[in-house]
C-alpha atoms as one frame of an Amber mdcrd trajectory, in Angstrom:
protein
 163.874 -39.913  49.464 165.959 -36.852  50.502 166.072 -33.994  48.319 169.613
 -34.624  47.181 168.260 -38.206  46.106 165.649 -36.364  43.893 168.275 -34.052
  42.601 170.574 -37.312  41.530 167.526 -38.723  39.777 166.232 -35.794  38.001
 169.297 -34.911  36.107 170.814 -38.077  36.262 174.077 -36.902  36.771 174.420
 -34.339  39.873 176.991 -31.960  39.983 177.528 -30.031  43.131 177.669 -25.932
  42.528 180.710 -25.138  44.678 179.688 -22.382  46.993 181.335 -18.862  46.312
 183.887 -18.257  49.319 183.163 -14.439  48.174 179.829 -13.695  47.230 180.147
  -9.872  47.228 182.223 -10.209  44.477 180.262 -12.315  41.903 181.438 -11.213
  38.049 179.285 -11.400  35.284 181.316 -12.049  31.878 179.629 -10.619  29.023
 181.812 -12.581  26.635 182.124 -15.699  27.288 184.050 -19.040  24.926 181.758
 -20.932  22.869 181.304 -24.277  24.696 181.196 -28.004  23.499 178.763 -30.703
  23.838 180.486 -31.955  26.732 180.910 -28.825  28.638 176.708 -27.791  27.338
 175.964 -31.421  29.380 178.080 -30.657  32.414 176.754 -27.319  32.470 173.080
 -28.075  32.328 173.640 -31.254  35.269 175.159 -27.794  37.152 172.280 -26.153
  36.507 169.570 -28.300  36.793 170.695 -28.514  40.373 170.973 -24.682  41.039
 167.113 -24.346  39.353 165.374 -26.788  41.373 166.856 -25.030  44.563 165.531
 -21.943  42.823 162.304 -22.855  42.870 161.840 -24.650  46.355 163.377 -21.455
  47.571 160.403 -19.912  47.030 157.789 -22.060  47.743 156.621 -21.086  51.457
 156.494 -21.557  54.339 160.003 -23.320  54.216 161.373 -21.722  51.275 164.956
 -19.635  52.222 163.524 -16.523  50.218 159.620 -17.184  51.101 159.653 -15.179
  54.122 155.933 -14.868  55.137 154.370 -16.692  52.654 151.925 -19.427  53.262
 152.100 -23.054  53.193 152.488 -24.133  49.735 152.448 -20.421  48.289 154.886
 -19.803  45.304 156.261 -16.757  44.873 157.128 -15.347  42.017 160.505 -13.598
  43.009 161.984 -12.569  46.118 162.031  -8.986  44.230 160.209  -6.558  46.142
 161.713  -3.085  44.605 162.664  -2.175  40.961 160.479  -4.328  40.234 158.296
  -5.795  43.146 157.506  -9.541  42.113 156.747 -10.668  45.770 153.575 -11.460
  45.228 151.674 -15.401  44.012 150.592 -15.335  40.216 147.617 -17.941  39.782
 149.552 -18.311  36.525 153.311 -18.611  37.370 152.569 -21.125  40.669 150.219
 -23.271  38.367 153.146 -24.299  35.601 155.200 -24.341  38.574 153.826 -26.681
  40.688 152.835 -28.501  36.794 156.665 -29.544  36.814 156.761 -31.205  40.769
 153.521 -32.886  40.053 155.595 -34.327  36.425 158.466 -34.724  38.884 156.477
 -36.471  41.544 154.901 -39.291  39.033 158.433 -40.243  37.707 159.869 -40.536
  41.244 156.726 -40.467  43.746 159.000 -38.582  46.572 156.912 -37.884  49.459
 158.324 -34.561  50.075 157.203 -33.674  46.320 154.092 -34.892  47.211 153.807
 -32.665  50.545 154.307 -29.531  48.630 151.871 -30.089  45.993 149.095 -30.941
  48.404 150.196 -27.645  50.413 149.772 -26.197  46.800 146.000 -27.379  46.196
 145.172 -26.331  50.088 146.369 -22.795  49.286 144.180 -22.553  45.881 141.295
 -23.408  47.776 141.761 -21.120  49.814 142.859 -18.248  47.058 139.745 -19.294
  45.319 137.465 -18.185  48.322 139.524 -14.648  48.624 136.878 -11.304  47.199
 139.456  -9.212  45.368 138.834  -6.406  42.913 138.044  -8.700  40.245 135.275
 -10.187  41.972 134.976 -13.409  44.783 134.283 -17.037  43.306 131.440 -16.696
  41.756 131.278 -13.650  40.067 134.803 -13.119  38.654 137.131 -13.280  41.412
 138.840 -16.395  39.821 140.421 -14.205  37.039 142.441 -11.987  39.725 145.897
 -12.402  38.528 147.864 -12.070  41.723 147.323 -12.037  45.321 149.856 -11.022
  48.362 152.048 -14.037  49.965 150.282 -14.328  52.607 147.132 -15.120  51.119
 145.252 -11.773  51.036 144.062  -9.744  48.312 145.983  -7.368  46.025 144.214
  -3.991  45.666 146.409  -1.968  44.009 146.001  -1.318  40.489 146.733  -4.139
  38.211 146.039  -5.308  34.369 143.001  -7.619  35.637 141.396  -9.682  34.841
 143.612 -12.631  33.265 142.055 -15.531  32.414 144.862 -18.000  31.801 145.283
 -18.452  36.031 142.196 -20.431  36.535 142.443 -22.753  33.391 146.447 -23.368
  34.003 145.545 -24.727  37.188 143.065 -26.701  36.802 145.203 -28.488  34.203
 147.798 -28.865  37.026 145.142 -29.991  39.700 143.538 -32.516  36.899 147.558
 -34.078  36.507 148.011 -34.765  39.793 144.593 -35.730  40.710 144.664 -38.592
  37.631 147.621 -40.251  39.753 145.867 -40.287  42.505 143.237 -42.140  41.152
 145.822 -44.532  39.172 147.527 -44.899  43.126 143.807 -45.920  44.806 142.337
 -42.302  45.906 139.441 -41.927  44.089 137.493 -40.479  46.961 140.013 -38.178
  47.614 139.785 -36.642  44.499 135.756 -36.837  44.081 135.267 -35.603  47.176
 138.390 -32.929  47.625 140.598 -32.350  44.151 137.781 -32.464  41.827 135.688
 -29.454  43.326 138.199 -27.200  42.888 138.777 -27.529  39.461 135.267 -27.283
  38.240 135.518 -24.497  40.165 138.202 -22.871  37.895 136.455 -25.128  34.873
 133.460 -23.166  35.583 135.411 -20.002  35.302 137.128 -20.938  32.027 133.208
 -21.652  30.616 131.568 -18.755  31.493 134.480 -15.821  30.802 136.736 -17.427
  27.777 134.759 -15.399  25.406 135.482 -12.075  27.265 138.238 -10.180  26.895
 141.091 -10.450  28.912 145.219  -8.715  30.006 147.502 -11.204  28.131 150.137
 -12.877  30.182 152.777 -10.172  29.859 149.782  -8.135  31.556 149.839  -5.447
  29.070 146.983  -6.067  26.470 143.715  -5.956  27.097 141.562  -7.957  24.099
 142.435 -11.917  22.997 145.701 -14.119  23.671 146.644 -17.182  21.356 148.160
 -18.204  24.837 145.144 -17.585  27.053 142.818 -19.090  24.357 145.054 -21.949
  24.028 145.618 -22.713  27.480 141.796 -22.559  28.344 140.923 -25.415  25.289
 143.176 -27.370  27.129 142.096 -27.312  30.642 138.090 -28.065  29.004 139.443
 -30.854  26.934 141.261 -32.377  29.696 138.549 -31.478  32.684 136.013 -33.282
  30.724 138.593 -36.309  30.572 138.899 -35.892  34.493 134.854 -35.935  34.916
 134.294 -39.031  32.301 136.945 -41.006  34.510 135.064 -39.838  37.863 131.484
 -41.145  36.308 130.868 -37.633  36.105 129.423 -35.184  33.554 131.306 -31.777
  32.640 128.514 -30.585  30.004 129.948 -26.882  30.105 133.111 -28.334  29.586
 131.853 -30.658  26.504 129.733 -28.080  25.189 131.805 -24.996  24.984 135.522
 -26.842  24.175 134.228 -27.061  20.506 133.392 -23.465  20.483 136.751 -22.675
  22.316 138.877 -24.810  19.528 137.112 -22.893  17.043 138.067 -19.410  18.263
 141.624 -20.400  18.254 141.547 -20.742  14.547 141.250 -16.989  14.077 144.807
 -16.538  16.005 145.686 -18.292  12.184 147.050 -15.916   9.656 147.576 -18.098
   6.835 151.560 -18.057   7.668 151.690 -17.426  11.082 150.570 -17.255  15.050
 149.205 -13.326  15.497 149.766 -13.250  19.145 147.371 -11.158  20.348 144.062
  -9.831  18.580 142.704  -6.189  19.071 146.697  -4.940  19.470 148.773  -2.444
  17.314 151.592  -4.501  18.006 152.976  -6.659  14.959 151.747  -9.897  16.424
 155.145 -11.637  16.612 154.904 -12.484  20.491 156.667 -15.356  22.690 153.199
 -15.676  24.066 152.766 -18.497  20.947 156.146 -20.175  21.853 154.885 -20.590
  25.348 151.214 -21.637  24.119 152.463 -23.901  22.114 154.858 -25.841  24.909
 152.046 -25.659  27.651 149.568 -27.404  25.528 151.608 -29.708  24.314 149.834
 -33.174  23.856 152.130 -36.402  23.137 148.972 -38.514  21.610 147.937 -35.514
  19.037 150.827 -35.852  16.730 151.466 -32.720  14.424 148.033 -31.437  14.862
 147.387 -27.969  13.370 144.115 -27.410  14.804 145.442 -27.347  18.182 148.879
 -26.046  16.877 151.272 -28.701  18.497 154.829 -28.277  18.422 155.719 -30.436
  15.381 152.647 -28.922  13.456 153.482 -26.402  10.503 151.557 -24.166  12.156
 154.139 -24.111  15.223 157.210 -24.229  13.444 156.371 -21.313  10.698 155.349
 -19.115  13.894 158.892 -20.331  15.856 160.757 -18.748  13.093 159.053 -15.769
  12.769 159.154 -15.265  16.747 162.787 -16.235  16.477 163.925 -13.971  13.584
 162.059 -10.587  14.875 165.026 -10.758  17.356 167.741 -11.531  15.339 168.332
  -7.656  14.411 167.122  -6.064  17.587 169.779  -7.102  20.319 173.285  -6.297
  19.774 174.195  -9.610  21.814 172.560 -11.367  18.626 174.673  -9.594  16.195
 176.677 -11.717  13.651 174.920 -14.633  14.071 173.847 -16.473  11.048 170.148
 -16.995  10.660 169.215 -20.842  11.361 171.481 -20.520  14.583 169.983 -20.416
  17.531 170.190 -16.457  19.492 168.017 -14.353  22.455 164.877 -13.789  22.459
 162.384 -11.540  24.356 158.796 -11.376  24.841 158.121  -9.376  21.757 159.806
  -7.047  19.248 157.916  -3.524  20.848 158.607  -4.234  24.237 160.012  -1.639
  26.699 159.538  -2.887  29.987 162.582  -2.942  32.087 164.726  -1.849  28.995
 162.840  -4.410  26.668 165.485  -7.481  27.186 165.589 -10.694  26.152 163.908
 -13.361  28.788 165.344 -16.023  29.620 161.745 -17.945  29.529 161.605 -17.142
  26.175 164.390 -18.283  25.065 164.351 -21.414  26.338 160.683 -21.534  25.442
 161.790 -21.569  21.877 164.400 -24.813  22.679 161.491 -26.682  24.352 158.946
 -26.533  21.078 161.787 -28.084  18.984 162.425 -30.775  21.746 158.661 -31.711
  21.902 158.569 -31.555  17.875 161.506 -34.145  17.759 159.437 -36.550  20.182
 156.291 -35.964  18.408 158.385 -37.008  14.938 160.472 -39.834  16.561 156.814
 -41.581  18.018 154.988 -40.556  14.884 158.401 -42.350  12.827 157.885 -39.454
  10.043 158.206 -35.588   9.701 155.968 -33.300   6.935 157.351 -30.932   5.303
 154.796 -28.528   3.853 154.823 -24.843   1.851 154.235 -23.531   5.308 156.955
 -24.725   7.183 159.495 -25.125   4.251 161.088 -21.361   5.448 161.865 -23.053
   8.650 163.241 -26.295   7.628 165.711 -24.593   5.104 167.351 -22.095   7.418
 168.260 -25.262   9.206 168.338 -27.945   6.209 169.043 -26.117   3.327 168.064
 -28.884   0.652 164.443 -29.335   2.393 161.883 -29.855   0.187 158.393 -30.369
   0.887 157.514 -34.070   1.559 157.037 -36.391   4.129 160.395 -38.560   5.399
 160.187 -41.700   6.879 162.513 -42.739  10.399 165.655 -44.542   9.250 165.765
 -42.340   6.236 169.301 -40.466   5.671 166.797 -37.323   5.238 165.159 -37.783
   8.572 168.536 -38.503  10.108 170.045 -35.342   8.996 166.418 -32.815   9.370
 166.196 -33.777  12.529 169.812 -33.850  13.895 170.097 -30.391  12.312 166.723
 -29.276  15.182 168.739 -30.788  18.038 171.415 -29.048  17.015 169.067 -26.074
  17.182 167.158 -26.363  20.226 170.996 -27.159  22.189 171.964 -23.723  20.686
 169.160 -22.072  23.010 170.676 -23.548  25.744 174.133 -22.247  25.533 172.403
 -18.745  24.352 170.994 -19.260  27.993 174.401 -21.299  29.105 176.187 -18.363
  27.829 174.534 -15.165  29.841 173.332 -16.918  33.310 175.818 -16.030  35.903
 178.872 -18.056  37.028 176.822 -18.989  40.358 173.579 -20.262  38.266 171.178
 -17.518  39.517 168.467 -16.399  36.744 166.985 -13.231  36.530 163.936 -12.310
  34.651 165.631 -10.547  31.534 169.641 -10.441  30.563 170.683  -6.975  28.869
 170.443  -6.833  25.492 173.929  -4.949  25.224 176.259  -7.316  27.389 174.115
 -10.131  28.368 174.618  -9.360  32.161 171.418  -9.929  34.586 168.077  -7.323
  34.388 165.045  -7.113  36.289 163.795  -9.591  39.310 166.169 -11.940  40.811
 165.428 -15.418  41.198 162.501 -15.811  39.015 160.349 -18.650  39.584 159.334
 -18.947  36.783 162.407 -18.753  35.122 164.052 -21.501  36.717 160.617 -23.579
  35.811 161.249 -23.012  32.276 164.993 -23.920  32.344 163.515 -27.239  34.085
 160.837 -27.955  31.270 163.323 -27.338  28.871 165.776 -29.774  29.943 163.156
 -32.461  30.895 161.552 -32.107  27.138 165.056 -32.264  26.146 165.371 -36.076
  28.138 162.574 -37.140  26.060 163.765 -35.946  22.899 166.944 -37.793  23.145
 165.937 -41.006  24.946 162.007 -41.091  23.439 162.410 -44.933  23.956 162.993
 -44.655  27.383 160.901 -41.961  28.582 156.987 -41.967  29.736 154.915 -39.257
  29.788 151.561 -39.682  31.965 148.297 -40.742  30.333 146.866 -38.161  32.152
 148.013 -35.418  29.739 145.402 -37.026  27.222 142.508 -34.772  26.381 139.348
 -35.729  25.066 138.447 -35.511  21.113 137.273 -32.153  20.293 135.831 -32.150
  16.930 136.193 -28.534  15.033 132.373 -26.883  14.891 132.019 -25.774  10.939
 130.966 -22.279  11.928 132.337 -20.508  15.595 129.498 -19.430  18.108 130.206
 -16.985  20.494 128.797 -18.351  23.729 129.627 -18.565  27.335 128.239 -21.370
  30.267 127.838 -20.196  33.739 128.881 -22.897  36.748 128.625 -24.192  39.073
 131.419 -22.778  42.036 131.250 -23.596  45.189 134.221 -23.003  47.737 136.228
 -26.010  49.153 137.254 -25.538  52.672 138.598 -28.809  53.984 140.483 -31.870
  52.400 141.644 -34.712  54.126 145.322 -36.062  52.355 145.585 -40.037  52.635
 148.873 -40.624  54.738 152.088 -41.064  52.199 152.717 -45.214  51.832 155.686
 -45.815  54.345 157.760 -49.329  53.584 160.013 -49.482  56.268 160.855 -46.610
  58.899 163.344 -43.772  57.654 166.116 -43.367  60.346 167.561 -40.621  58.407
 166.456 -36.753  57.455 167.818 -34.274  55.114 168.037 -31.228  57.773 168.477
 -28.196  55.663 169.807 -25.060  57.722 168.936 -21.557  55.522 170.316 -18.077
  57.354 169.991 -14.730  55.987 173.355 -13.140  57.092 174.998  -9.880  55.426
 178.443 -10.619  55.334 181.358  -8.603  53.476 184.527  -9.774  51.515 186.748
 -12.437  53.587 183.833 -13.235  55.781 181.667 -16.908  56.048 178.901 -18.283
  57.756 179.338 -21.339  59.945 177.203 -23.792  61.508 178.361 -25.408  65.344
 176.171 -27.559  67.609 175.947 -30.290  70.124 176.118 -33.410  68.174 178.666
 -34.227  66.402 177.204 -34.235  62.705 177.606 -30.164  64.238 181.217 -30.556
  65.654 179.706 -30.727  69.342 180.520 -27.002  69.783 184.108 -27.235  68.256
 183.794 -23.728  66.073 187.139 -23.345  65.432 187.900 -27.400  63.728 184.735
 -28.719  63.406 182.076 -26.390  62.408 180.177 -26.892  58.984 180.772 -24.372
  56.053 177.467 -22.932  54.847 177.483 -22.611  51.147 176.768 -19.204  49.542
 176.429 -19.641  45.840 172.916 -18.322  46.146 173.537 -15.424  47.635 173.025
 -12.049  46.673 171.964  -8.262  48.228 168.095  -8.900  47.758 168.327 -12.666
  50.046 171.587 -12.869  51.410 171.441 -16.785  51.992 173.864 -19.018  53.360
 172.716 -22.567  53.574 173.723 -26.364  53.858 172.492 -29.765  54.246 173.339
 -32.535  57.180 171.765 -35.717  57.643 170.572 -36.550  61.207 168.787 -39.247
  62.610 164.546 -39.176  63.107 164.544 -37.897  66.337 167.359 -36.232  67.097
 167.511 -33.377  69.783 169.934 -31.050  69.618 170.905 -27.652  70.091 173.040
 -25.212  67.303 173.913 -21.706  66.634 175.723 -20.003  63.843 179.180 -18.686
  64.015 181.095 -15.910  61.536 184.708 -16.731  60.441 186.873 -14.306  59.267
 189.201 -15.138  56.597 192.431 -13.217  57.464 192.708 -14.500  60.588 190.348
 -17.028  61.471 188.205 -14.679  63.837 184.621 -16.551  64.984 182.056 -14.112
  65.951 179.120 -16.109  67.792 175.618 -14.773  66.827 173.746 -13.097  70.391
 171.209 -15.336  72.329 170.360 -17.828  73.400 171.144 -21.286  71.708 168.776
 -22.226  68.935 167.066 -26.425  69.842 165.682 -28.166  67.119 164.132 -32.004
  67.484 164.439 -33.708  64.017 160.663 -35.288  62.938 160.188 -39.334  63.074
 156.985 -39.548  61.212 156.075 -41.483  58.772 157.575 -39.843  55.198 159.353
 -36.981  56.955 162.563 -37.539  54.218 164.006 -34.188  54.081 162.916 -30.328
  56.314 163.904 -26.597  56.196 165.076 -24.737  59.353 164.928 -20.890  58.344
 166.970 -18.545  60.337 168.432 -14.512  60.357 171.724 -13.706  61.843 171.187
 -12.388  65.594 173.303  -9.565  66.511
């Protein structure tokens, strides 16, 4: 399967993003027309296209904007001034790679597959790697960054954080649940399921110790951290009962874990973070909520899923603290949806809104309509009553029943709202679909660190939970997001379980399953190349999918709609036979006059791979003067 094939599938509907013939002169509106339904779904096809190149971008070694960064390391932005973001976050690579993995058991495309298993070669590695917070066992495992090429960080940092190690072992346990449903047990017993114990063992001995919460900022207890590491124990000891294993640690402090989690519990809502002067109202429970989302726990409280009163009291609260505070947010009635940031206090970089956030608060309402549509009722309680009438305004506690006019109407009235995150989002990402870490709180125009993973991540989460929502008859979600039964303990022990770790430092990947021989490749050609108004990038070679050398008819346009002053890329895509030999270069065009400047040396030769699942490769390239 080439890339483009999993683009088609993924959003069902592709829509090429036209390149830019002038890239130095991208606009950002800050006002733009309200859109319609139609234009929100042709819009987010756009998009969804623009946001998975976002991400394999930066995924090395191949990635465009990955320059130097291991195999199967994901960076966090190709930022490296004002702020510097190129760097790997145990954290942001882990519900990362979480989506391919997702991606990978819907479509099983091999080149999916080749990246992930890149992925879990580079944790083993980054597990093994002594860094100010410790080496593997004694601490190391909570270092919350390392440098692209696989080295430690030593500058000074807000460390430890202990969400890394427990967000990917969830990922590792995903993916190594269809292996085992796919015939590679040993694999995983041998290889996959060493490393997460590893970070298992991590999450047992440390969850009761305090800890930076994800923004990296406050040192004490996160309802994200703490949320995120009852997960990963729940589902680890899941992992070890299918491998005829035994994860006591994990079995004996998940109770304990579950129980802590209750005193993030107000009474009304989520307080964020504990030990904090800040008020409490934090995105960090939006995003807690989404990443331990469980479709077989219905509207659980105890675990706060997304349909749980619990959840939806807290989404409003999160929600409304930012109704006030941005002047992009102005005028707009409460029960619509609007921007919102990390957390009312905030400062950093301006203190914007994110554009994680924001669509972290469209993905809990599209989980909470799946949980509702396979549960065939919603509850309406005291708790959540505040958040059903700002959208319902003749809610009334009680429970209604699918096929019910009330049902009907509560929960078309949450679509409604969860879609109006997305054009809050639609609305203030740039003509050419690049996101940004933050969007200004005065005008909506970009802030912070271009190209943000994790950014684009969250815009693909969003949209997938969105697919569910609206097609919940249609749509499958793994088994292997099931979690064990962890009964509440009566009374909450502070405790801790040490072990065992012990470093992984070779695994053997069963060959990918090949049907029939591919005769075709997805050849993608990526060039960094400075250019300035009424100048392109061209692509010539010596076959003719390359216009055998003809640069004035027959070279190919590179596109350019990614391109900007941090990673000036130019790219495109041919398809070329397994095999192929041939030799290229790239050629500048001028506008005006049709001018080609050649780039200096020698021809660049390439031979196109024949093995068995090669469907798609990255040639990476800088303009030679």
């Amino acid at each position: 399967m080439t890339r483009r094939q999993f683009l088609t599938i993924a959003i069902g509907v592709l829509n090429t993003v036209s390149a830019l013939s002038d890239p130095a002169q991208i606009v950002i509106p800050a006002i733009i027309t309200p859109q319609t339904t139609d234009l929100l779904e042709s819009w987010l096809a756009q998009e969804t296209s623009y946001a998975l190149d976002g991400v394999f971008n930066n995924i090395g070694p191949n990635g465009a904007k990955a320059t130097g960064a291991g195999s199967g390391i994901v960076i966090a932005s190709p930022s490296q001034s004002n702020p510097d973001y190129y760097y790997t976050w145990t954290r942001d690579a882990a519900l990362t790679i979480k989506y391919l993995v997702d991606s990978f058991a819907a479509d099983h495309d091999t080149a999916l597959q080749r990246i992930v298993e890149d992925y879990i070669v580079s944790q083993a590695h980054l597990q093994t790697v002594s860094n100010p917070s410790g080496n593997l066992s004694s601490g190391g495992l909570g270092e919350p960054k390392l440098r692209v090429d696989g080295s430690a960080f030593r500058g000074s940092w807000g460390r430890p954080q202990s969400d890394g190690p427990a967000l990917r072992a969830t990922t590792l346990i995903f993916y190594a649940n269809l292996m085992i449903d796919n015939g590679h047990f040993s694999t995983v017993e041998s290889s996959v399921w060493p490393i997460i114990q590893n970070d298992l063992s991590y999450v047992t001995e440390f969850w009761n110790s305090s800890t930076f919460d994800l923004w990296e900022e406050v040192r004490g207890s996160s309802f994200f951290t703490t949320a995120v590491q009852h997960q990963s124990l729940s589902q680890g000891a899941a992992l070890a009962q299918r491998l005829g294993k035994t994860c006591s640690n994990c079995q004996s402090q998940a109770p304990q874990v579950l129980c802590f989690l209750q005193t993030y519990w107000t009474g009304s809502s989520i307080l964020a973070n504990l030990c904090s002067d800040r008020s409490g109202k934090d995105a960090n429970s939006l995003l807690g909520i989404i990443h331990t989302f469980d479709p077989n726990a219905g509207c659980d409280g105890e675990t706060f899923q997304p349909c749980s009163d619990r959840a939806l009291a807290s989404h409003k609260e999160v929600v409304d603290s930012f109704r006030s505070l941005y002047p992009i947010n102005a005028g707009i009635p409460w029960g619509q949806a609007v921007a919102v940031g990390r957390y009312p206090e905030d400062v950093y970089q301006g203190g914007h809104p994110w554009y994680l956030c924001t669509l972290a608060a469209a993905e809990q309402l599209y989980d909470a309509l799946y949980q509702w549509e396979s549960l065939g009722s919603l509850t309406v309680t005291n708790i959540s009553l505040a958040f059903f009438k700002d959208l319902y305004p003749s809610a009334t506690v009680g429970t209604y029943v699918k096929n019910t006019s009330t049902f009907a109407s509560i929960t078309a009235a949450v679509r409604d709202y969860a879609d109006g995150f997305l054009r809050v989002v639609q609305k203030y990402t740039p003509p050419n679909g690049a996101m940004t870490e933050q969007f200004s709180r005065y005008d909506g125009s970009p802030v912070s660190a271009q190209d943000l993973t994790w950014s684009y991540t969250s815009f693909l989460t969003a949209i997938q939970a969105r697919r569910r929502a609206l097609n919940p008859s249609t749509s499958q979600i793994q088994h292997s997001l099931s979690n064990t039964t962890t009964i509440l303990p009566q009374v909450c022990t502070p405790s801790s379980a040490r072990g065992p770790y012990r470093p992984v430092k070779r695994i053997e990947w069963p060959s990918p399953e090949c049907l029939s021989p591919r005769r075709t490749v997805a050849v993608r050609f990526n060039i960094m190349a400075t250019t300035v108004i009424g100048e392109d990038i061209f692509l010539v070679g010596s076959i003719p999918a390359l216009g055998e050398w003809d640069a004035r008819h027959q070279a190919l346009k590179l596109e350019a709609n990614e391109y900007s002053n941090i990673t000036p890329l130019w790219y495109g895509t041919v398809m070329l036979d397994a095999g192929e030999e041939f030799e290229y270069k790239f050629i500048r065009k001028r506008v005006v006059d049709g001018k080609v400047i050649w780039e200096e040396g020698p021809n660049r030769a390439y031979v196109v791979p024949n093995e068995c699942g090669a469907a798609n490769v990255t040639i990476n390239a800088v303009w030679r003067w």
